[in-house]
C-alpha positions as CSV (number, residue, x, y, z in Angstrom):
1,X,136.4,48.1,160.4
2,X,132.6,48.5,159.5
3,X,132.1,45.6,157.5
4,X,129.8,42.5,157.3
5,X,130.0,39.6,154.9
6,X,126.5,38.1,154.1
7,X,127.5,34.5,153.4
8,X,124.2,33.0,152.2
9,X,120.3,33.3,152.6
10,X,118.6,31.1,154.5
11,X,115.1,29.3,152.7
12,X,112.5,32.2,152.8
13,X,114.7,35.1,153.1
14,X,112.6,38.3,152.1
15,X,115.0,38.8,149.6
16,X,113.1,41.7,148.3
17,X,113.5,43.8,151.8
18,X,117.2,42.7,152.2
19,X,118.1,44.3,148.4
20,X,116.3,47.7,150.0
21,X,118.3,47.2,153.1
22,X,121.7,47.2,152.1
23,X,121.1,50.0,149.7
24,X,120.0,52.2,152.9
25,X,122.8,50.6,154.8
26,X,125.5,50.7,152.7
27,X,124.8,53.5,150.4
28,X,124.7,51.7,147.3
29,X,121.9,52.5,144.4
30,X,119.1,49.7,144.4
31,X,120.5,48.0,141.2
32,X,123.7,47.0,143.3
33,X,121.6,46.5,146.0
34,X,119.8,43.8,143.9
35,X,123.4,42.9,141.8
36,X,125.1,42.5,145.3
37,X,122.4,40.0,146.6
38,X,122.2,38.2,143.2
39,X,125.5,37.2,143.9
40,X,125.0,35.5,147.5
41,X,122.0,33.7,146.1
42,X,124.5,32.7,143.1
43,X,127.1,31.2,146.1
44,X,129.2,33.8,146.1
45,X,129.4,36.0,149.8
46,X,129.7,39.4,149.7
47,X,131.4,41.9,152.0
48,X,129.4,45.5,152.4
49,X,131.0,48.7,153.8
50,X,129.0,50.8,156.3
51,X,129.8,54.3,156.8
52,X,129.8,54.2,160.6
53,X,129.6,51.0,163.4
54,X,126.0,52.4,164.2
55,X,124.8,51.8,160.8
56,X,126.6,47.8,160.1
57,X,125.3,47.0,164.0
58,X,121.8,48.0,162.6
59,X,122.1,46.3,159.6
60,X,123.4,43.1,161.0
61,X,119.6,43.1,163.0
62,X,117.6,44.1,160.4
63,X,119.5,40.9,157.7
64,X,119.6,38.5,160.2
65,X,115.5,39.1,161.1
66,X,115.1,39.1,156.9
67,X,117.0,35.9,156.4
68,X,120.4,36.4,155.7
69,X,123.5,34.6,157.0
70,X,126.0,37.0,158.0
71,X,129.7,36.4,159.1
């Protein structure tokens, strides 16, 4: 299954560049983008779909370099 959960940010996570990154990763508009990460900063994880494994394996790189905590 192509899915990632991000489970929390770590201190100084470009939050900013993550929002843009899991709109162009996951295909959702930049207001869910920001809504989704909103939530993980709130506590809550979140789970993102990725259209292919190509796409979630680049994804997982690119959050992980930006600050996020991924499961």
């Amino acid at each position: 299954m192509n899915t990632l959960k991000i489970v929390r940010l770590k201190p100084k996570t470009k939050v900013v560049s993550l929002m843009a990154a899991v709109g162009r990763y996951s295909g959702v508009g930049l207001g869910d983008a920001k809504a989704l990460i909103e939530n993980v900063i709130g506590g809550e994880p979140v789970t993102l779909q990725f259209e292919s494994e190509i796409k979630r394996t680049e994804f997982r790189a690119l959050a992980e370099s930006l600050g996020a905590v991924l499961d």
